[in-house]
C-alpha positions as CSV (number, residue, x, y, z in Angstrom):
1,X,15.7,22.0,-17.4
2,X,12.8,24.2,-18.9
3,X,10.5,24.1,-16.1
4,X,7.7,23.3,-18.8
5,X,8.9,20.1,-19.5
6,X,9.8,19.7,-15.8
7,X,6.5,19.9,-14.4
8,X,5.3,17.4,-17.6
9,X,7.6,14.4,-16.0
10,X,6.8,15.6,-12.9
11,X,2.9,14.6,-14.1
12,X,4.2,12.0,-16.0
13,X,5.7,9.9,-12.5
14,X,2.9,11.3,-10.7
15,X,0.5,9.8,-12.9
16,X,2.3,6.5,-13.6
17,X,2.0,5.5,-9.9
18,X,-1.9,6.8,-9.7
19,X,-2.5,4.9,-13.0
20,X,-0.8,1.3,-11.0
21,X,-2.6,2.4,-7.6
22,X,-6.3,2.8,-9.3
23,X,-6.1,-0.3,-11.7
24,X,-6.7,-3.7,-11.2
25,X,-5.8,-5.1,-14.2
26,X,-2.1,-6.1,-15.3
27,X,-2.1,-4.3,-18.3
28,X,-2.9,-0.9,-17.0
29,X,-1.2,-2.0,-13.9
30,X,2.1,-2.4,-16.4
31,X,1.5,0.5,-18.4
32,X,1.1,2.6,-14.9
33,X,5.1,1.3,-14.0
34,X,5.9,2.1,-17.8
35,X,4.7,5.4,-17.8
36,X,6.7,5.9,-13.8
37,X,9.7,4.5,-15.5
38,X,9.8,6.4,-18.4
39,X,9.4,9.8,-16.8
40,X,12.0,9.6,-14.7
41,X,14.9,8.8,-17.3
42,X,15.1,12.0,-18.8
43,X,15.5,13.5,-14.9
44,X,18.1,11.5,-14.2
45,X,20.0,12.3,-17.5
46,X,19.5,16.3,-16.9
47,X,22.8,16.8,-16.1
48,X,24.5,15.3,-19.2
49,X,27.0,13.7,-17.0
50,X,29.2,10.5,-17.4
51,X,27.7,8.8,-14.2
52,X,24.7,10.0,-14.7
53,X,23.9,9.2,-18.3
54,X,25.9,5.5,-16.7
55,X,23.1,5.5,-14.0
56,X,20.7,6.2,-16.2
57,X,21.1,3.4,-18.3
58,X,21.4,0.9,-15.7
59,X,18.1,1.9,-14.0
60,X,16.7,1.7,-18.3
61,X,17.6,-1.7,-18.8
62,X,17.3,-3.0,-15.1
63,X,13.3,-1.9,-15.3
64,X,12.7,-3.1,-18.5
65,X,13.8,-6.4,-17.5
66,X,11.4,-6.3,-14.6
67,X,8.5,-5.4,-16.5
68,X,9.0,-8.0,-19.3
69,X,9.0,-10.2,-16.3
70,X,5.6,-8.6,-15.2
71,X,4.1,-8.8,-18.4
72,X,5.3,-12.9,-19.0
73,X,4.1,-13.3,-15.2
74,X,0.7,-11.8,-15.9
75,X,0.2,-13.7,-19.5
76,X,1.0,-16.8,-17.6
77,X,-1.4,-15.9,-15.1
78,X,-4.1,-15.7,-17.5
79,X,-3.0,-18.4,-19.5
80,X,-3.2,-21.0,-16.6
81,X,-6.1,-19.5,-14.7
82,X,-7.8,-17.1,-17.7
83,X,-8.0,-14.1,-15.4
84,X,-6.2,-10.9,-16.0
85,X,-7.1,-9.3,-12.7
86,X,-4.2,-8.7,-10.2
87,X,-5.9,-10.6,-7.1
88,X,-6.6,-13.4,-8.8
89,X,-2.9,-14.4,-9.0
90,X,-2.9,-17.6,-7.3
91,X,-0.6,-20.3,-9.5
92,X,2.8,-20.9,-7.2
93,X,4.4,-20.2,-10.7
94,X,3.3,-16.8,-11.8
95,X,3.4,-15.8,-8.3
96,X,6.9,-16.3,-7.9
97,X,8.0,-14.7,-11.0
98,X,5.7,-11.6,-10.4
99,X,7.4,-11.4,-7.1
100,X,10.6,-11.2,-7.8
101,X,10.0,-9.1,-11.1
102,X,8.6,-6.6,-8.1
103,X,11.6,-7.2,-6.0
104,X,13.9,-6.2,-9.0
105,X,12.1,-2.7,-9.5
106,X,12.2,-1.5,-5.8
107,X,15.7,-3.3,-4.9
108,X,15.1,-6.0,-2.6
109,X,18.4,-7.9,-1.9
110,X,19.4,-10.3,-3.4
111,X,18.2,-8.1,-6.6
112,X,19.7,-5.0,-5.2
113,X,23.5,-4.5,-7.2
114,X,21.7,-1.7,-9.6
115,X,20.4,0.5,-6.8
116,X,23.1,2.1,-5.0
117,X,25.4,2.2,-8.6
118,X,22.4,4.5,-9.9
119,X,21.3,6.4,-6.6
120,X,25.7,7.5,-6.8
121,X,25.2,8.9,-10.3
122,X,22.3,11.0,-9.2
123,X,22.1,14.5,-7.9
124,X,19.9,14.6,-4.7
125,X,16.8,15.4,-5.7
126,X,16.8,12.8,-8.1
127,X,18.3,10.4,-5.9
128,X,15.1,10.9,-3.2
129,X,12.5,10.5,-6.0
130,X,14.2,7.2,-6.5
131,X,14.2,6.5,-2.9
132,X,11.1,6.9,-2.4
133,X,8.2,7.4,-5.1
134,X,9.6,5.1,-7.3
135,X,8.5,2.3,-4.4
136,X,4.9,3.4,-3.7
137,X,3.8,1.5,-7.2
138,X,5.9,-1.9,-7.0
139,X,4.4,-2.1,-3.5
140,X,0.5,-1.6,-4.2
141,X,0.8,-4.6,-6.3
142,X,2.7,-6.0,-3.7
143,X,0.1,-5.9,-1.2
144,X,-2.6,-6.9,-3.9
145,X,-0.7,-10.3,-5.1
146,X,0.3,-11.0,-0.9
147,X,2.3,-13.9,-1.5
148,X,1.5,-17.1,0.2
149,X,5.5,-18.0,0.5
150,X,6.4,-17.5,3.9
151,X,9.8,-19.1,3.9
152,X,10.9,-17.6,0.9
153,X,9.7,-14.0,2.1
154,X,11.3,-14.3,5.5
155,X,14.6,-15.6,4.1
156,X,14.3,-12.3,1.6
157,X,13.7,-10.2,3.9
158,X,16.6,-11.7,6.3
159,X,19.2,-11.3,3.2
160,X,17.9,-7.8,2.8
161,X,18.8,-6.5,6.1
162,X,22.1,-7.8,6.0
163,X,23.4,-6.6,2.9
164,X,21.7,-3.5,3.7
165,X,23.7,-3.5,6.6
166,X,26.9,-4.4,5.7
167,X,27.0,-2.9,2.4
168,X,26.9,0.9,4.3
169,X,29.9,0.1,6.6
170,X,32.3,0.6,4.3
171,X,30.4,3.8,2.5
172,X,32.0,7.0,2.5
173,X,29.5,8.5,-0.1
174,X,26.0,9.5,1.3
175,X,23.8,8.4,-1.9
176,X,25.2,5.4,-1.4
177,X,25.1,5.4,2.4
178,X,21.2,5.9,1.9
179,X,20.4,3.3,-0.9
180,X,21.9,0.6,1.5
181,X,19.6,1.7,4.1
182,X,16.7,1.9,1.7
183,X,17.6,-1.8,0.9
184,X,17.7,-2.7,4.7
185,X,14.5,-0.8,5.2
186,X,13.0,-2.8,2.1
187,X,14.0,-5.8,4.3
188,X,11.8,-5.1,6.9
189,X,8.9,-3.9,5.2
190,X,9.3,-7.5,3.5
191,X,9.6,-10.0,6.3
192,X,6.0,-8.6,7.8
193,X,4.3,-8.2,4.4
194,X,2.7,-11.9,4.3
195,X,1.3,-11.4,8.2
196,X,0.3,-7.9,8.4
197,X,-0.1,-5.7,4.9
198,X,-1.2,-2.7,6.8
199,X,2.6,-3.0,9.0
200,X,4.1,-3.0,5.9
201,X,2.4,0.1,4.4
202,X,3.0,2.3,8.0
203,X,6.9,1.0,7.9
204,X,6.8,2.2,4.1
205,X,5.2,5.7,5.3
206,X,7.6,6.3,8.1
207,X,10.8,5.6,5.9
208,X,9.6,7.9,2.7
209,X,9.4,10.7,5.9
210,X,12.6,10.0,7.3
211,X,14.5,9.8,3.9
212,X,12.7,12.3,3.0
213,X,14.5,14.7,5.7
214,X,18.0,13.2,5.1
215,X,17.9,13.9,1.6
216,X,16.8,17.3,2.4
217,X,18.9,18.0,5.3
218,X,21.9,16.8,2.8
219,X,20.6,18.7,0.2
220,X,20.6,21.7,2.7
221,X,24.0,21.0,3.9
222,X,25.1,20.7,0.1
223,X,27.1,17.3,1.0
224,X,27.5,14.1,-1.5
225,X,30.4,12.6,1.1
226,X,30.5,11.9,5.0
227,X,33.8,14.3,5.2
228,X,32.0,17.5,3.9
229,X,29.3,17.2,7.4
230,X,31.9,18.2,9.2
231,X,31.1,21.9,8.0
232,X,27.7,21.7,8.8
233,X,28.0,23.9,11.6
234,X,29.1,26.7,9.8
235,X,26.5,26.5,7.1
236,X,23.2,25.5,9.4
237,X,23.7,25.0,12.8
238,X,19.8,24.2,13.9
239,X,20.2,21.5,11.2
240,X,23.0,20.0,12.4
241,X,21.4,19.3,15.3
242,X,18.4,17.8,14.3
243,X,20.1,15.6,11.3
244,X,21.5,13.1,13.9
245,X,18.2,12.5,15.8
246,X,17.2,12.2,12.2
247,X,19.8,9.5,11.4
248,X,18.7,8.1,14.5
249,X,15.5,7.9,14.2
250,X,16.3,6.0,11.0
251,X,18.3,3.6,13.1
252,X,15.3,3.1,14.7
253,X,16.4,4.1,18.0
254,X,13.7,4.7,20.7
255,X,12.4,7.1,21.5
256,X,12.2,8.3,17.8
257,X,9.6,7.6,15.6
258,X,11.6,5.2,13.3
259,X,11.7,3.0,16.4
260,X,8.0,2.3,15.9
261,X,7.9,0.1,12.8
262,X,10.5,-1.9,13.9
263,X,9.1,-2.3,17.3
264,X,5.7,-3.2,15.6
265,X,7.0,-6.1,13.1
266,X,9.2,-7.4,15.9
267,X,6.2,-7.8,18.1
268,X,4.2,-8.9,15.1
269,X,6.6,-12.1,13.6
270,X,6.6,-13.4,17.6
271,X,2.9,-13.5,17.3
272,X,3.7,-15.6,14.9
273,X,5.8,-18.0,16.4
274,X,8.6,-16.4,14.2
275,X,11.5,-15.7,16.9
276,X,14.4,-16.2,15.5
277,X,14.0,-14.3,12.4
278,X,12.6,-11.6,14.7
279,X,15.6,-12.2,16.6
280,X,17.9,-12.3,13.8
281,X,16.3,-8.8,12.4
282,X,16.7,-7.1,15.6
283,X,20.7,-8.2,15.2
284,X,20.9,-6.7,11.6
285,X,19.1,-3.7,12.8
286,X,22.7,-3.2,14.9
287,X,24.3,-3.4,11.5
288,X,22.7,0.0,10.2
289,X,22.9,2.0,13.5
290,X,27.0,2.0,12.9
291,X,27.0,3.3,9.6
292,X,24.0,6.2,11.0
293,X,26.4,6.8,13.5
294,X,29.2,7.7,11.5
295,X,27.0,10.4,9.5
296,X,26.1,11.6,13.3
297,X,29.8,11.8,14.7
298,X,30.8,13.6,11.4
299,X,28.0,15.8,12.3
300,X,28.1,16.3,15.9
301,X,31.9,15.5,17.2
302,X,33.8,16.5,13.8
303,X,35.0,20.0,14.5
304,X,35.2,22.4,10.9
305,X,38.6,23.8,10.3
306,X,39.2,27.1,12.2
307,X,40.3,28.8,8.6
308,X,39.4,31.9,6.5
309,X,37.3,29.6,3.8
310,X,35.9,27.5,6.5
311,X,34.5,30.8,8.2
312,X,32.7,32.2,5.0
313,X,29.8,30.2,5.2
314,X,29.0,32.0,8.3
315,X,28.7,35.5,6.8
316,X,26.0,33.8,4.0
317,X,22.5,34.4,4.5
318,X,20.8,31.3,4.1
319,X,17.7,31.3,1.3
320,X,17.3,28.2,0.8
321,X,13.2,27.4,1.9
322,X,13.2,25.4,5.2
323,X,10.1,24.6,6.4
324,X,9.5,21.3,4.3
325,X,12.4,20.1,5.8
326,X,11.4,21.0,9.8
327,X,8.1,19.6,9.2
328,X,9.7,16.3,8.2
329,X,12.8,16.6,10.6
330,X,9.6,17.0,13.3
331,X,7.5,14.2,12.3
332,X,10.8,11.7,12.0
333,X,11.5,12.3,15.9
334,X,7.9,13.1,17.4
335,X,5.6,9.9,15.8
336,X,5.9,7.3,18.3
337,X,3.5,8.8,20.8
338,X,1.2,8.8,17.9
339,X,2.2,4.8,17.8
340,X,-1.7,3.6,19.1
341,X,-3.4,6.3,16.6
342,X,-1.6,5.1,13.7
343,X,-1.3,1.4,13.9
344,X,-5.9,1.6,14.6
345,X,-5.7,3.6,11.5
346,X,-3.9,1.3,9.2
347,X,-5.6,-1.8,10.6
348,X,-8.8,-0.3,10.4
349,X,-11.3,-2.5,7.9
């Protein structure tokens, strides 16, 4: 792609989501997710393949339907209340439907079929942009509206993690291996959202880090499938041992920082007298670890083949750049000390 019109998408999502963050009206707040959505279509239709152009239109219609869900949530809004400004959402109605518009555009299960179908179509790059940016928007007005529907929230958030969960078992594709953890992530983020905002926001920050290293270290690795990790060690060896602590950590495994949100929303829903769904999410945190663990055995335990082409990669000088992907790989494994620091900085008034 001409790197001109690159960097003008580039701008384009950058400014969507800055355009939603800063406004606190629903019609710039709509126009903000427009302007996200529309950058990002002709990205992921750069490579003028079948799956892609098939992922590209799923994501087009899947957002449009979301945001004519917005946009009827927010007239009705205003019609019932005559405000247009996004805290002063308050009607059980237009709540409900403004929610689950959200839940449609970030992938919450049980609205989740489109995700991993267009994440598979994508190349890498693509795929973490839509792992992670695309998120940051829907979830600053989720934070605003904070829905006062605890049942329906928890049960969401419950459903999320399992089919997160079960839905990677199965996966032998990483993109698709990584959208069912992004759902199960989006599950936990969820279930904490109506006690504690700020919990959600750090467990939102500590997964964009950690995906952002598997994607990288993947992207490294040049792998799309779980079978092709078993060359790792021929291509990057330091990486290969720091992706598993990195698929760890997103287990949430102590004492990695991905163990830290999950340890925080756990103690936060039994302050609320919540312990079976705390319970319950600790269970379907099991779920995920055995699909992480696959990516780590193909990694660690999978020895390459001892051949002629499987020896090539050795005598290639690497020149790919690496330092964005230590700094990340670093900050996935090394933030729980930082646990205290954080949590009095996200809390803080």
């Amino acid at each position: 792609m001409n790197p001109l019109i690159l960097s003008t998408l580039m701008m384009g999502i950058g400014l969507g989501t800055t355009v939603t963050f800063a406004s606190s009206h629903w019609l710039l707040a709509w126009i903000g997710l427009e302007m996200n959505t529309l950058a990002i279509l002709p990205l992921m239709a750069q490579r003028h393949h079948p799956r892609a152009v098939e992922a590209t239109t799923k994501y087009f219609l899947t957002q449009s339907a979301a945001a004519a869900t917005i946009m009827f949530a927010a007239a009705t809004n205003a019609w019932i209340t005559g405000q247009w400004d996004v805290q002063c959402i308050s009607h059980p109605v237009p709540t409900t439907l403004m929610c689950m518009a959200l839940f449609l555009k970030i992938g919450l299960a049980p609205l989740h079929a489109w995700l991993p179908e267009v994440i598979q179509g994508l190349d890498l790059t693509t795929g973490w942009i839509m792992s992670t940016w695309q998120k940051l928007a829907p979830f600053a007005l989720l934070v605003q509206v904070l829905p006062n529907m605890p049942t329906l929230m928890t049960m969401l958030g419950l459903i999320s993690m399992a089919v997160g969960g079960w839905g990677g078992l199965n996966q032998t594709q990483l993109r698709k291996m990584m959208a069912y953890s992004s759902i199960a992530h989006l599950g936990w983020m969820v279930i904490v959202l109506q006690h504690s905002p700020a919990m959600t926001m750090l467990a939102l920050t500590m997964y964009i880090l950690m995906t952002t290293s598997a994607f990288m270290t993947f992207k490294l690795l040049k792998s799309t499938n779980i079978n092709t990790l078993a060359l790792s060690w021929s291509k990057a060896p330091v990486v290969t041992v720091m992706a598993p602590l990195v698929m760890l950590s997103l287990a949430g495994l102590p004492p990695l920082s991905g163990f830290m949100p999950k340890w925080l929303i756990i103690q936060e829903l039994t302050k609320q007298d919540l312990a079976l769904p705390a319970t319950l999410a600790a269970m379907m945190a099991l779920l995920s670890l055995f699909f992480y663990l696959r990516i780590c055995f193909s990694l660690s335990f999978t020895s390459p083949p001892n051949n002629l082409l499987a020896c090539i990669p050795w005598r290639m000088k690497m020149v790919e750049v690496t330092m964005p992907l230590a700094v990340s790989s670093s900050l996935s494994m090394l933030l729980l000390p930082l646990a205290p620091a954080l949590l009095s900085l996200m809390l803080a008034p």
